[in-house]
PAMI-783021 format. One line per 5 residues: number of its first residue (from 1); their letters; for each residue x, y, z of C-alpha. Coordinates in Angstrom, 3 decimals, padded with zeros to 6 digits. Layout:
NUM	a	X/Y/Z; ...
REM end
This chain:
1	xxxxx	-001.017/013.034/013.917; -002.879/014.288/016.930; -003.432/010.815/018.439; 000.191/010.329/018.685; 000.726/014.145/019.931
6	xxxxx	-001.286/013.269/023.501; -000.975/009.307/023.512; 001.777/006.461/023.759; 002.709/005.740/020.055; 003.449/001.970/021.495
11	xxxxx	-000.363/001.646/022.979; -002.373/003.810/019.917; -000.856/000.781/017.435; -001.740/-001.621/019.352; -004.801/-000.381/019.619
16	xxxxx	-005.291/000.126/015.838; -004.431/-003.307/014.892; -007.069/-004.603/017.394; -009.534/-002.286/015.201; -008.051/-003.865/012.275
21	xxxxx	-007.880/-007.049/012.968; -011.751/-007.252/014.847; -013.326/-005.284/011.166; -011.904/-008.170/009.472; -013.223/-010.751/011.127
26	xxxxx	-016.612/-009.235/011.039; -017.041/-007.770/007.465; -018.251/-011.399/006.201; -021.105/-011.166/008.430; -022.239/-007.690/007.270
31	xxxxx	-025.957/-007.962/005.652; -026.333/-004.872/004.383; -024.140/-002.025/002.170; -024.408/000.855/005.024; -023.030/-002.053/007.344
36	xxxxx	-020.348/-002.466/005.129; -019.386/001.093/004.501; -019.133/001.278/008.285; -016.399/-001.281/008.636; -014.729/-000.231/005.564
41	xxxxx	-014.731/003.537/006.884; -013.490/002.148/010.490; -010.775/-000.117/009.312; -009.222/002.339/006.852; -009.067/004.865/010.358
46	xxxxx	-007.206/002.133/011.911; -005.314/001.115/009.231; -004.146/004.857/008.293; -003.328/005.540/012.129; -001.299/001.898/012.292
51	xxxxx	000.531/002.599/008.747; 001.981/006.211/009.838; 002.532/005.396/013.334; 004.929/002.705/012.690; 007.007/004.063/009.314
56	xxxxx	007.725/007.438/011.782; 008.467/005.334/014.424; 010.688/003.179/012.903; 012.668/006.766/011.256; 012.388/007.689/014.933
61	xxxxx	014.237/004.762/016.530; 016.729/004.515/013.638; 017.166/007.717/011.967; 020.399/006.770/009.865; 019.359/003.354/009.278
66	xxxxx	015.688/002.918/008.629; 016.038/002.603/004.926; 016.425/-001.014/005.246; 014.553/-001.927/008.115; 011.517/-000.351/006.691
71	xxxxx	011.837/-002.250/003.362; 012.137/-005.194/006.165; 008.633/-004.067/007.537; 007.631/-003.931/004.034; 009.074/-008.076/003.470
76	xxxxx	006.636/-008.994/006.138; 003.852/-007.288/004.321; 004.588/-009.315/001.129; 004.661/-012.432/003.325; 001.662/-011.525/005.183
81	xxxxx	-000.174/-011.019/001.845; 001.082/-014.545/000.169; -000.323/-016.372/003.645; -003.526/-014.267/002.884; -003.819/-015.571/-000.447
86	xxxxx	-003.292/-018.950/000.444; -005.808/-018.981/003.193; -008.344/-017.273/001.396; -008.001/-019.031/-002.250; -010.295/-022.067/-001.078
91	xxxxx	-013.254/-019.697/-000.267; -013.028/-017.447/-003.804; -015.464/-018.531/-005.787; -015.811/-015.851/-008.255; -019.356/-014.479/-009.803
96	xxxxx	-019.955/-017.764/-011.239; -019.370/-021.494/-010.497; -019.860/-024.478/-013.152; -023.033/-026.691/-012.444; -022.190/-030.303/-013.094
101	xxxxx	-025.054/-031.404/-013.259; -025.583/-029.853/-016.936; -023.565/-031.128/-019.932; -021.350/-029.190/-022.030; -023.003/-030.080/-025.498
106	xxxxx	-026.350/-028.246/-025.165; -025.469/-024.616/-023.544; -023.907/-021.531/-025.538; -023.045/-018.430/-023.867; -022.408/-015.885/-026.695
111	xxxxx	-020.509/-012.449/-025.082; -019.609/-013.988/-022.075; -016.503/-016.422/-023.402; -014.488/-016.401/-026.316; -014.109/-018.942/-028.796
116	xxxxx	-016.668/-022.494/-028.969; -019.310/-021.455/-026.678; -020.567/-025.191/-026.438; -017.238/-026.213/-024.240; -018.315/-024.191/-021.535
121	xxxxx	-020.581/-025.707/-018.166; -024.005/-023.288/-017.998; -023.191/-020.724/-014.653; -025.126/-020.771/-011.466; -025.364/-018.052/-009.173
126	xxxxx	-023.672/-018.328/-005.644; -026.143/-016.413/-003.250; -024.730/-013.707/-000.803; -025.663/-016.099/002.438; -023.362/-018.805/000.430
131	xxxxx	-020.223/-016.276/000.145; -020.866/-014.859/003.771; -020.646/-018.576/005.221; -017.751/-019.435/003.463; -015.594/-016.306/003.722
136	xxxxx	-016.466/-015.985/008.067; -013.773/-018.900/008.491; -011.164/-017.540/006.797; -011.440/-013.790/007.995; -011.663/-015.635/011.825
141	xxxxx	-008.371/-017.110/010.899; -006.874/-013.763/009.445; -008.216/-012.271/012.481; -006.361/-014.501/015.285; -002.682/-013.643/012.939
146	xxxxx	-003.248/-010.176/013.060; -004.300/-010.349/017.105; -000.527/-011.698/018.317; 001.190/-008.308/017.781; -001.499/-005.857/019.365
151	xxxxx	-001.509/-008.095/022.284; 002.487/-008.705/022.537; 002.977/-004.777/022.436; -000.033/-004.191/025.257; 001.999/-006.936/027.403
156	xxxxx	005.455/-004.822/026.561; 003.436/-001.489/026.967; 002.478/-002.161/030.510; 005.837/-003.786/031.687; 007.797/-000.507/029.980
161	xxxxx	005.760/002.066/028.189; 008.240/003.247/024.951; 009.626/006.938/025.364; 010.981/008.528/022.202; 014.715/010.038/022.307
166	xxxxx	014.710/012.710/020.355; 018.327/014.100/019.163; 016.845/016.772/017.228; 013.205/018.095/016.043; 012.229/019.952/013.003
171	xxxxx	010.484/023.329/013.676; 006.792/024.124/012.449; 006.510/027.314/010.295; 005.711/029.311/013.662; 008.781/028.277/014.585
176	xxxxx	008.152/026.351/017.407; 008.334/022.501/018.077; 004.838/021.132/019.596; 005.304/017.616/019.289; 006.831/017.076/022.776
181	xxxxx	004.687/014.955/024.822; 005.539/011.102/025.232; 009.237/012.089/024.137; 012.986/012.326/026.336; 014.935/014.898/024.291
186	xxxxx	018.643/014.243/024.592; 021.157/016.750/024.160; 022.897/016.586/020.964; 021.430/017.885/017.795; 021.915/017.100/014.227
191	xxxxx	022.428/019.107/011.264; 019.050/020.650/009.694; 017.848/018.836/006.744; 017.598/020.404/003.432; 013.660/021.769/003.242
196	xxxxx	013.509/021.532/007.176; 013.513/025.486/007.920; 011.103/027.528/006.003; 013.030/030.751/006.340; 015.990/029.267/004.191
201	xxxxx	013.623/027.145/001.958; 010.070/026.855/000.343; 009.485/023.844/003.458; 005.652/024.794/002.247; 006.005/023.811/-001.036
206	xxxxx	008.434/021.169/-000.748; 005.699/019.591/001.691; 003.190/019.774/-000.955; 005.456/018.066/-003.690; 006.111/015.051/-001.748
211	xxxxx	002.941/014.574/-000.655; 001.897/014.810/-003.954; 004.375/012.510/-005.091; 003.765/010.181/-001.997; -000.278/010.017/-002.824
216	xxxxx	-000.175/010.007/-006.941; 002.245/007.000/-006.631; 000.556/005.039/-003.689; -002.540/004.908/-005.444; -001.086/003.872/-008.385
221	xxxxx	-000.287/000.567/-006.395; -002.552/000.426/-004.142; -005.677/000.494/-006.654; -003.225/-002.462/-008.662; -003.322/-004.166/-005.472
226	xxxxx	-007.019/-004.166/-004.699; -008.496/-004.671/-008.411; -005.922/-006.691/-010.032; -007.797/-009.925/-009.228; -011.239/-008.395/-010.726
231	xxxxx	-009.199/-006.870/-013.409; -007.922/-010.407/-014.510; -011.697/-011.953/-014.940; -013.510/-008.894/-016.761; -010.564/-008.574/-018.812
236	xxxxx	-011.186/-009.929/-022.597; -009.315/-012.996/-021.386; -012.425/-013.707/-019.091; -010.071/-015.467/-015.967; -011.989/-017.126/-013.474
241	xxxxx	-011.473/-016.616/-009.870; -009.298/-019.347/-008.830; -006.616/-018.280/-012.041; -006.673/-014.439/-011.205; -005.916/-015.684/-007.763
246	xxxxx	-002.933/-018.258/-008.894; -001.517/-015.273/-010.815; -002.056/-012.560/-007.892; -000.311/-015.482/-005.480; 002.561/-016.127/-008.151
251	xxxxx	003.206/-012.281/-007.956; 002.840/-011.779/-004.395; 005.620/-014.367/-004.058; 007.624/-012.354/-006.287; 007.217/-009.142/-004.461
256	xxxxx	008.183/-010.753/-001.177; 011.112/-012.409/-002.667; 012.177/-008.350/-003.962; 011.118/-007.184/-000.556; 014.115/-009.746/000.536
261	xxxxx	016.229/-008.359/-002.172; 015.418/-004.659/-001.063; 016.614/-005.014/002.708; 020.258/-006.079/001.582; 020.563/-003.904/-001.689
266	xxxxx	019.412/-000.427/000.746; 022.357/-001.036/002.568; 024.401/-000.494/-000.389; 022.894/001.630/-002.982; 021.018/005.316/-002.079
271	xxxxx	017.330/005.195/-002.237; 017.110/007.959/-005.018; 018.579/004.926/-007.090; 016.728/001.969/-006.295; 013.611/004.690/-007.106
276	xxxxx	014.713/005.272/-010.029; 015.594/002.206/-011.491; 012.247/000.915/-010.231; 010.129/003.172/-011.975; 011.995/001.870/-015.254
281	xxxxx	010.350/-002.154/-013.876; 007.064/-000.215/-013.567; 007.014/001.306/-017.021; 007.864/-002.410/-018.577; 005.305/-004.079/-016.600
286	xxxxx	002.901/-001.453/-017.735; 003.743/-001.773/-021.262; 003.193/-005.652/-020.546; -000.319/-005.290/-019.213; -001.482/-003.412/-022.265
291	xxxxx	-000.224/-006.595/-024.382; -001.274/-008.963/-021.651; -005.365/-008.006/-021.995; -004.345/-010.919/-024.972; -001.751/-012.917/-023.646
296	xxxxx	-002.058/-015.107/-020.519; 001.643/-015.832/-020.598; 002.298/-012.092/-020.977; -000.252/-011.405/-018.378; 001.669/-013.579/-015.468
301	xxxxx	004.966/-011.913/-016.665; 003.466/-008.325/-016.274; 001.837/-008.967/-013.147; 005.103/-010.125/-011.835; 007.553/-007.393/-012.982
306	xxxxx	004.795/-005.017/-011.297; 005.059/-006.372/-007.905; 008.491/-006.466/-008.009; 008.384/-003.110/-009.093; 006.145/-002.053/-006.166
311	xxxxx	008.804/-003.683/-003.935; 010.808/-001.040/-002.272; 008.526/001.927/-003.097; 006.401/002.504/-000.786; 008.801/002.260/002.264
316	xxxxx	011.177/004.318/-000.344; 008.915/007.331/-000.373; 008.894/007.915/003.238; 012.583/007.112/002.884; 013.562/009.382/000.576
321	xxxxx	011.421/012.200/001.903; 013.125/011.896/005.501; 016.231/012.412/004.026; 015.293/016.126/003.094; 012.218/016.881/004.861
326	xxxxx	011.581/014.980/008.357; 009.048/012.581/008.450; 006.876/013.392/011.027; 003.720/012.718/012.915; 002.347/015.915/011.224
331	xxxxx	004.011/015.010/008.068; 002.772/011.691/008.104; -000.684/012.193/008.741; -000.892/015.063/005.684; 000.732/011.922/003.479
336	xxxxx	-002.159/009.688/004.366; -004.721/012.048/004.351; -004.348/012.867/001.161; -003.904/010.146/-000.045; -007.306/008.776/001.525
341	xxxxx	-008.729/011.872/-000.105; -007.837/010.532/-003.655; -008.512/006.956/-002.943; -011.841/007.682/-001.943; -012.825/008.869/-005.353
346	xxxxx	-010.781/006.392/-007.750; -012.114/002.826/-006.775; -015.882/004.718/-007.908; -014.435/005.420/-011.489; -012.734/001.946/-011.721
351	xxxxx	-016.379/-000.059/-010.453; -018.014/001.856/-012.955; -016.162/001.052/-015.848; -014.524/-002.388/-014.366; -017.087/-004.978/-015.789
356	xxxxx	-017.581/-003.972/-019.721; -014.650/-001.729/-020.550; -011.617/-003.063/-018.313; -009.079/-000.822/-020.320; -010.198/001.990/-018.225
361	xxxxx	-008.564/000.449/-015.750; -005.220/000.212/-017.165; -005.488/003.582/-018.413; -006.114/005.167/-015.157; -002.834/003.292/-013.749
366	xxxxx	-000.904/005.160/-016.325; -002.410/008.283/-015.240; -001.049/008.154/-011.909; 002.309/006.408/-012.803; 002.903/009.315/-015.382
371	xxxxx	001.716/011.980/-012.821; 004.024/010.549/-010.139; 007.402/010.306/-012.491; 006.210/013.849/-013.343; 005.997/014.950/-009.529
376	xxxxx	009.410/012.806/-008.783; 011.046/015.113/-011.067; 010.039/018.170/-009.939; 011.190/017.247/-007.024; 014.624/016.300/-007.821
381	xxxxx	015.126/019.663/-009.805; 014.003/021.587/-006.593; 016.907/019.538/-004.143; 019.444/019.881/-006.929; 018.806/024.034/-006.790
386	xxxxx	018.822/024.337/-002.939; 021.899/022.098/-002.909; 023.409/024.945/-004.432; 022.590/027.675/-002.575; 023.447/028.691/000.811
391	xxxxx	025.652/026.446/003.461; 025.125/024.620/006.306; 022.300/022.913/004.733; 023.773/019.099/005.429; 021.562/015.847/003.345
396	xx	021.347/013.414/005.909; 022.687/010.066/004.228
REM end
């Protein structure tokens, strides 16, 4: 929130995606863990300053219409992730690879695959050097994508640096509005959203439910996102690599295709709904993963209801926050940051339990779904009781 306070919110995205981009293309080549931990801990800064900096942007160019343009950001995303997937398939090779050398009548691996044991090639180890070598390529590749926008926006921020018109700004609970530098205030104002003054409303509070909300449910998906291929092969189904992958690409497709979906059905129906009847896809697909630990055909169904699920959500909570609370700079780094806070903490849980009791996983995903309905409600009983009281209190729509 600071960076964006004293610096050009054009030229500090820019200058995260370079971070991003140059992390990527380098974490194959790391040799040890504290290397790794470095780049992890520097591209999650620039990824957290990139994520915020656009979604308030975006709200700040488009105020009354950036429902669906961010679930248009969010298409790309799902695009971005299915070329991802594509590129990097070739390279996966899981924690173990056939030898074909050895026959399949003389080698039984008891605990490691269900059914004959005696079907199955003996494993061979892939070395770390072997994964490093193959992985650089693809990352390289990934990297050069990512580079095109961080450079088009430097060439655009030199020609014309962006200035932010601001109609009106929400006040801190001092009272006073800080966030003034890089901006052109124009002078029409607009009416004060619903938890926007803290002397007519618990603004405090409010904050602290959304952000709640925001983190319990991001996590949710974002810890889907990032294990969902390991979950697949330590599940008792055993997947390899290449079929977690297939199944993670299938879905991917299916969340951009929603994504699609999304930008068109925002521009008729109220975020509040498209929420709601989105949870009800996420507590199906749920249901479906518990039965799909058993069923590979259940398994691809569940993963795909999920991501379409995930579609619109994560662009709808900074939607649907905005419209009662304004989104930003401030608001958006207290989202991230705690969410980072939580994140930090959950993947060490998951590893730990990942590789002999994969339920744990699923069980922790309806922890935070649960928590986050929980939170959503709350916050809908809290609007529904200020609505009521006092005027001059306008939603924004």
């Amino acid at each position: 929130g600071l960076t964006y306070r004293w610096l050009n919110r054009q030229l500090v995205i820019a200058i995260s995606f370079i971070i991003i981009a140059v992390m990527c293309a380098v974490m194959p080549a790391l040799t040890s863990l504290w290397q790794l931990y470095i780049c992890a801990f520097v591209f999650g800064f620039g990824s957290s300053i990139n994520t915020m900096g656009y979604i308030v942007w975006v709200i700040e160019l488009y105020p009354k219409h950036s429902a669906p343009l961010l679930q248009l950001n969010a298409l790309s995303f799902g695009i971005g992730s299915i070329i991802c997937t594509a590129i990097l398939k070739p390279y996966l090779t899981g924690e173990m690879v056939a030898d074909p050398a050895l026959t399949t009548t003389t080698v039984a691996l008891p605990g490691i695959y269900p059914g004959n044991h005696s079907q199955y090639l003996a494993p061979t180890i892939v070395s770390v050097a072997e994964r490093r070598d193959k992985l650089l390529q693809p990352c390289i590749i990934l990297c050069a994508c990512l580079l095109i926008f961080p450079i088009a926006s430097l060439i655009m921020y030199f020609i014309k640096p962006y200035k932010a018109v601001v109609k009106d700004r929400p006040i801190d609970d001092d009272g006073q509005d800080k966030d003034l530098d890089n901006t052109v205030t124009a002078n029409t104002t607009a009416p004060v959203k619903l938890f926007d003054d803290p002397a007519l409303s618990p603004r405090t509070l409010m904050a602290g439910l959304f952000t709640a909300w925001f983190t319990l449910y991001v996590v949710f998906e974002s810890m889907y996102l990032k294990f969902a291929i390991a979950y697949y092969q330590y599940s008792p189904q055993r997947l390899s690599a290449g079929t977690g992958a297939d199944i993670f690409a299938v879905s991917t497709g299916v969340f951009s295709v929603a994504r699609l979906v999304n930008v068109f059905v925002s521009m008729r129906v109220t975020i509040n709904t498209m929420i709601c009847y989105h949870y009800a896809i996420l507590l199906v697909a749920m249901v479906m993963m518990v039965v799909g630990q058993y069923s590979l055909p259940t398994l691809w169904v569940a993963s795909a209801l999920l991501m379409w699920g995930f579609s619109p959500m994560f662009a709808g909570t900074y939607t649907f926050t905005d419209q009662y609370l304004s989104m930003t700079d401030r608001m958006g780094t207290v989202f991230l940051l705690a969410r980072g806070v939580v994140t930090i903490f959950t993947p060490l849980i998951i590893g730990e339990f990942m590789e002999h009791e994969s339920w744990v996983f699923l069980v922790i995903e309806w922890v935070y779904l649960g928590l986050s309905i929980v939170v959503f409600m709350a916050i809908h009983y809290m609007i529904r009781v200020y609505e009521r009281r006092g005027p001059g209190r306008v939603r924004c729509q």
